[in-house]
C-alpha positions as CSV (number, residue, x, y, z in Angstrom):
1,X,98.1,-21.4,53.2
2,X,95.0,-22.8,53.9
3,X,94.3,-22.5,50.1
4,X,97.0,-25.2,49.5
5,X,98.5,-26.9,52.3
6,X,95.9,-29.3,53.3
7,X,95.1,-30.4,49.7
8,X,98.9,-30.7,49.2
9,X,99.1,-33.0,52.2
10,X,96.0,-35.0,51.1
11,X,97.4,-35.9,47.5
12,X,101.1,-36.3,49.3
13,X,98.9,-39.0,51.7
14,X,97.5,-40.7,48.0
15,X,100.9,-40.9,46.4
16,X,102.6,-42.6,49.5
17,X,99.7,-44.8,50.7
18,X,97.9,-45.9,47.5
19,X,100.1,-47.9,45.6
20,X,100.7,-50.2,48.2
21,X,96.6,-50.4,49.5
22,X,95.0,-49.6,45.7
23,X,98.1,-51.6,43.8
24,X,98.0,-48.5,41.5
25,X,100.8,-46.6,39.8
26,X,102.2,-43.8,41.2
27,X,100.8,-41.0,38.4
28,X,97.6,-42.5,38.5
29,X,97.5,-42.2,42.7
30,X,98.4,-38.5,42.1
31,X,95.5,-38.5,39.3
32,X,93.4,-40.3,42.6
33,X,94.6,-37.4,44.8
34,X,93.8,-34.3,42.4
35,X,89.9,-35.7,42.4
36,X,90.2,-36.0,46.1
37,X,91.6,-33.1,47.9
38,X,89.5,-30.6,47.0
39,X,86.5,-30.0,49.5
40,X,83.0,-29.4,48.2
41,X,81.7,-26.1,48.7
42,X,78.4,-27.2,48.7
43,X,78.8,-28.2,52.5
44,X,80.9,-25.7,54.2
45,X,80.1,-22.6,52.4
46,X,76.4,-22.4,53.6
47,X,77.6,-23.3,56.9
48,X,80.3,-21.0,57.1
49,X,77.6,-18.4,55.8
50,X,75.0,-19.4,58.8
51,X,78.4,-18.7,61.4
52,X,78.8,-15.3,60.6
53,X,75.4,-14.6,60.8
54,X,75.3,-16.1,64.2
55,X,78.2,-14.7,64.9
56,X,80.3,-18.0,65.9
57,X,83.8,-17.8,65.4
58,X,83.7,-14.2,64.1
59,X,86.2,-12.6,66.1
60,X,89.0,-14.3,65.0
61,X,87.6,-14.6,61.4
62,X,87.3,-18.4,61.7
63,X,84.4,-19.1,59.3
64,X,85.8,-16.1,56.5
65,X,89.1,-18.1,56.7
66,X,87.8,-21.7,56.0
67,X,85.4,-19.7,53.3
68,X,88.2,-18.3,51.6
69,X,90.3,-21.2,51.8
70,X,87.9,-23.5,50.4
71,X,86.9,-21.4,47.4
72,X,91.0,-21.0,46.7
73,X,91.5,-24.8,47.0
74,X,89.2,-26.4,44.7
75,X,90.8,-23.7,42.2
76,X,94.6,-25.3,43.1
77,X,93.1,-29.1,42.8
78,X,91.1,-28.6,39.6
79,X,94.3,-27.3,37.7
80,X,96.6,-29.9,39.3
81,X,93.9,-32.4,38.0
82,X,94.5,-31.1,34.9
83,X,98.3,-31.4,35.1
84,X,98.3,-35.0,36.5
85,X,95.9,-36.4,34.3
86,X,97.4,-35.0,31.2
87,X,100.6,-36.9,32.5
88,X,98.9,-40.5,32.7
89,X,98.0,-39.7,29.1
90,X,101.5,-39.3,28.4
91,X,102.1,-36.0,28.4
92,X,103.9,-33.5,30.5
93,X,103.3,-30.8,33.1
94,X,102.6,-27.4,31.8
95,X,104.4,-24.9,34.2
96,X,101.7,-22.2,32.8
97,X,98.7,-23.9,34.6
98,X,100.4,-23.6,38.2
99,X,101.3,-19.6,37.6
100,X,97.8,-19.4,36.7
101,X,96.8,-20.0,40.6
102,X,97.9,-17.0,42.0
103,X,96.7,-15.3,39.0
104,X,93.0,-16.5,39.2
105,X,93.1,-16.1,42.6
106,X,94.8,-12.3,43.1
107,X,92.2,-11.6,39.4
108,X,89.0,-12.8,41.1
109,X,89.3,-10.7,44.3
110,X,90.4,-7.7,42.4
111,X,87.7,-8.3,40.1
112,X,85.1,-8.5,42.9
113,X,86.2,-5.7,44.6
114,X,85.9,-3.4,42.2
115,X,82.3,-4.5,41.2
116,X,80.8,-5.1,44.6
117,X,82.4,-0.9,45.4
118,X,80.3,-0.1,42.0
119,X,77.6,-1.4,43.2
120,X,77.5,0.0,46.5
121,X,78.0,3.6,44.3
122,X,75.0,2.5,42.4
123,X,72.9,1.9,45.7
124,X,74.3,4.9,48.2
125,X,73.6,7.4,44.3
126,X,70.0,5.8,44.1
127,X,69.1,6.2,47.8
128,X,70.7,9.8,47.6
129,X,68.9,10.9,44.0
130,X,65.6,9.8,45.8
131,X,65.2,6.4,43.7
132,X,65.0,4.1,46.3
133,X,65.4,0.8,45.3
134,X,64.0,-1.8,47.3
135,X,65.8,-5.1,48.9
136,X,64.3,-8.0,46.4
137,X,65.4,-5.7,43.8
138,X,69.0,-5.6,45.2
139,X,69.0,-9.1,45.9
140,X,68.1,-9.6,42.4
141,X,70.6,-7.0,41.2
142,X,73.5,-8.6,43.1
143,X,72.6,-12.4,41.7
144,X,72.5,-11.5,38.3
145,X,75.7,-10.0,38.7
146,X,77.1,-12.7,40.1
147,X,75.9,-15.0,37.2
148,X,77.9,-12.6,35.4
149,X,80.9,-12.8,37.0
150,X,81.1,-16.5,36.9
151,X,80.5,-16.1,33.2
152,X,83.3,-13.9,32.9
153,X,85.9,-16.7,34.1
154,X,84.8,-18.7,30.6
155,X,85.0,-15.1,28.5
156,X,88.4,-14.4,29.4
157,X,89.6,-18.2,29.9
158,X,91.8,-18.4,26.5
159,X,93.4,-14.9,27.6
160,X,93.7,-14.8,31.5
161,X,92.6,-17.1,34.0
162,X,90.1,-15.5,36.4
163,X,88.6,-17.4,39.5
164,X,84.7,-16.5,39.0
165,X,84.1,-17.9,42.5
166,X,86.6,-15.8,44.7
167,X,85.3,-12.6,42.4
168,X,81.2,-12.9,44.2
169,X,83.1,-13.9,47.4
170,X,85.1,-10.5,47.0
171,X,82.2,-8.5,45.6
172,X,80.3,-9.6,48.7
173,X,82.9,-8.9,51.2
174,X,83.1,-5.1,50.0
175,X,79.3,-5.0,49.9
176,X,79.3,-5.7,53.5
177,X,81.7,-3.5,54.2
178,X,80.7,-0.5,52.0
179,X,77.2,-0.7,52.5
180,X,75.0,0.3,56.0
181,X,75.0,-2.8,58.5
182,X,71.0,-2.3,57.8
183,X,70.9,-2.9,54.4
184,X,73.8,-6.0,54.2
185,X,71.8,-7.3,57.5
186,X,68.5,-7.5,55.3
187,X,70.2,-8.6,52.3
188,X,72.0,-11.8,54.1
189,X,68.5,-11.9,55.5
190,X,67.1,-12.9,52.0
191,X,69.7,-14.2,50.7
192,X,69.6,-16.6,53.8
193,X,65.8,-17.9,52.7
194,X,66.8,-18.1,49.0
195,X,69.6,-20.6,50.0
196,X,66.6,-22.8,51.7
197,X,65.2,-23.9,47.9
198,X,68.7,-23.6,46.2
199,X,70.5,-25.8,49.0
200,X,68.2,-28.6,48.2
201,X,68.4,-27.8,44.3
202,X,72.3,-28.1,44.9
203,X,72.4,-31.3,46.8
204,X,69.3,-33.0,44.3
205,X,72.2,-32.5,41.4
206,X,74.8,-33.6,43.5
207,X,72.8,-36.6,44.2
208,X,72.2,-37.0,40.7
209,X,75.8,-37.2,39.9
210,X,76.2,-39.9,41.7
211,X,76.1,-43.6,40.8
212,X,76.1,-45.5,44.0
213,X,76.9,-48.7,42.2
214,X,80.9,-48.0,41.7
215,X,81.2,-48.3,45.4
216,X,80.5,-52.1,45.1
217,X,83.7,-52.5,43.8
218,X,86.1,-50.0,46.2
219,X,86.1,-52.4,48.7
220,X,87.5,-51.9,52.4
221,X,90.9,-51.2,51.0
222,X,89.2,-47.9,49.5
223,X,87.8,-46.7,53.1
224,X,91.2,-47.3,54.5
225,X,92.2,-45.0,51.9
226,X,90.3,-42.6,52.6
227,X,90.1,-42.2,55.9
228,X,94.0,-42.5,56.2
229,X,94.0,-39.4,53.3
230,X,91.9,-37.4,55.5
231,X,94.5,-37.9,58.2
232,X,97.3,-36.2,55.8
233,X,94.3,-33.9,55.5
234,X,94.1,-33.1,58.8
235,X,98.2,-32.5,59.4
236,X,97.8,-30.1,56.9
237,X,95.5,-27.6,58.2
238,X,96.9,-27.9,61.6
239,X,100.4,-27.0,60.2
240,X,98.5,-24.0,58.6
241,X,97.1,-23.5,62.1
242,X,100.3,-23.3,63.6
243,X,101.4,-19.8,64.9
244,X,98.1,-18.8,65.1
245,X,96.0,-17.0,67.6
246,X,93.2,-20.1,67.4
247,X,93.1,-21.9,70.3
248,X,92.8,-26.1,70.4
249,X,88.8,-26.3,69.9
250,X,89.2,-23.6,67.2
251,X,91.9,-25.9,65.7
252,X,89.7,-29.1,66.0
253,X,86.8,-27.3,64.2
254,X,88.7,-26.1,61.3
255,X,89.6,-29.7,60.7
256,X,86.2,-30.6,60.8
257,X,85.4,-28.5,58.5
258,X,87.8,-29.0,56.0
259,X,86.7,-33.2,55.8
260,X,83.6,-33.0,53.8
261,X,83.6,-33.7,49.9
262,X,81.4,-33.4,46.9
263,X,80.6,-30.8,44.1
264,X,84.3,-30.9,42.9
265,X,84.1,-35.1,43.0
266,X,81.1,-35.5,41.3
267,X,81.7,-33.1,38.7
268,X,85.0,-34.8,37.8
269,X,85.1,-38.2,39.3
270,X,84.1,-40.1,36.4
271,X,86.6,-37.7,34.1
272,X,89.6,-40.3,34.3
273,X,87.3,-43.0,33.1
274,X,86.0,-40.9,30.5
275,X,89.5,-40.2,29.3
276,X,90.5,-44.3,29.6
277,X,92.9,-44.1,31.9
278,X,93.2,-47.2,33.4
279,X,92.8,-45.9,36.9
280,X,89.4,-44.7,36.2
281,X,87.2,-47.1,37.5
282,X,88.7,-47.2,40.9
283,X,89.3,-43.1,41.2
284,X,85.4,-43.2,40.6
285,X,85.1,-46.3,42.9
286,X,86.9,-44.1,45.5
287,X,85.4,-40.6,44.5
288,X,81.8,-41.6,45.1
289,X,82.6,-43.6,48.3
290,X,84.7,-40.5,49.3
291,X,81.5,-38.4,49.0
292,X,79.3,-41.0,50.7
293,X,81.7,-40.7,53.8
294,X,83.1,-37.2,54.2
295,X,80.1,-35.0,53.1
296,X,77.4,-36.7,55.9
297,X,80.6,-36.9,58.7
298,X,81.7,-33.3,57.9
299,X,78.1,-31.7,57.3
300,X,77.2,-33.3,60.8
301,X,80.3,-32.9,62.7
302,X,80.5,-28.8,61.8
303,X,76.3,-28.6,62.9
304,X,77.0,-30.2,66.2
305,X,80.4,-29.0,67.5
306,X,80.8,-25.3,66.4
307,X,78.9,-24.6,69.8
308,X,81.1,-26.0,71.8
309,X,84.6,-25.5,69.9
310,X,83.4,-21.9,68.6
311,X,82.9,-18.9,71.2
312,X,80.2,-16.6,69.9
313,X,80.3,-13.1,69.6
314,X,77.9,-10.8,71.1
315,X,76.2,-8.9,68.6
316,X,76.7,-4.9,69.7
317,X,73.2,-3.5,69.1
């Protein structure tokens, strides 16, 4: 649910609200929505990453979850995007684009799976055959093959659709769990100072994407919209919440988390104007202030609550 439900409640919050603050048409708030809802990986995945490590939130799965369910939702935006934008052009929904979600998302973890248990053949065969193969190699082993399974999501993309991102998430997971807690303990080790260069890479193109200026014509009307959108937001994830064993602070952080925006708005922010849609000044208006806003209160509220709304759990030695 969490792949859906809060992104479905954030678009709902655009199609209600900004027609009446934005004075746009209805199709073309949807269109504002799509570009809005999804959250940027770029924040909470390396955060969600440093959790586990630390082991906050871990015994009820908190940061896999919100990992999981991130990946799956900017998946579920992007080809609503699609869908609404190809309306305001005058066209019509494609019922094919929304069976391809569960598709690309029950594809990419197969797809994963199946390579990350290869590759833990491939490592317990070398280890066993007396070819030992050393840690910067596997580290290099396991990026290239993730480079590869992203590249297989544009292969097969005129045949089946294929979420390369969920596939290294799922390849991961079973390389965790298939190999010794020794050897995945030293690999997140590296892996953990190769993300201090590439995390600054990420947010320099990020940055780059974005042209400040179009928020000198969002206006406050924009920031109302916003932040009223992340309220929907917020509903959302707590309805997902409900019935769970996640206690209140649990609840609060997962809402936290699910605030910040960026990759996903940069990338296609300035799409709509680049079609000529008539809305596509003001979804980039609202895009880049959206990014200005959530990313910074997102990135900082997860790094200075999850010790107090997360319990931490005791590494066993």
């Amino acid at each position: 649910m969490m792949s859906f439900v809060p992104a479905s409640f954030e678009i709902c919050g655009y199609l209600l609200c900004a027609p009446m603050i934005l004075g746009i048409t209805r199709i073309e708030a949807a269109v504002m929505g799509a570009v809005l809802a999804a959250v940027s990986p770029a924040v909470v995945v390396p955060r969600m990453v440093q959790l586990m490590e630390s082991g906050y939130g871990t015994k009820k799965s908190i940061p896999q979850m919100i990992l999981a369910g991130a990946s799956c939702d900017d998946i579920f935006v992007i080809v609503l995007f699609s869908t609404f934008s190809g309306m305001a052009r005058g066209g019509t929904a494609d019922m094919k684009q929304f069976l391809n979600i569960p598709v690309s998302i029950v594809l990419g973890i197969l797809l994963g799976a199946v390579v990350g248990y290869l590759l833990s053949l491939f490592f317990e065969t070398a280890y066993a055959k007396a070819h030992y193969v050393r840690n910067s190699m596997k580290v290099m082993i396991v990026l290239g093959v993730s480079f590869l399974l992203m590249a297989v999501e544009t292969w097969v993309k005129a045949y089946v659709s294929v979420s390369g991102l969920l596939a290294v998430v799922s390849m991961a997971c079973v390389l965790k769990i298939k190999c010794p807690k020794s050897v995945s303990g030293r690999l997140s080790e590296k892996f953990g100072k190769l993300w201090i260069a590439a995390e600054v890479v990420l947010f320099v193109l990020v940055g780059a994407a974005v042209d400040i200026r179009y928020t000198a014509t969002a206006g406050a009307a924009a920031i109302v919209m916003i932040l009223l959108a992340l309220v929907f937001r917020a509903v959302g994830v707590l309805v997902c919440m409900t019935g769970t064993a996640l206690d209140k602070k649990e609840r609060v952080f997962t809402v936290i988390a699910y605030l910040p925006k960026a990759t996903v708005q940069a990338a296609i922010g300035s799409v709509p104007m680049a079609m000529g849609l008539a809305c596509g000044q003001i979804v980039l208006s609202v895009a880049v202030l959206a990014i200005l806003i959530t990313a910074p209160l997102g990135a900082i509220g997860m790094d200075m609550t999850y010790k107090k709304l997360l319990k931490k759990q005791e590494k066993i030695s």
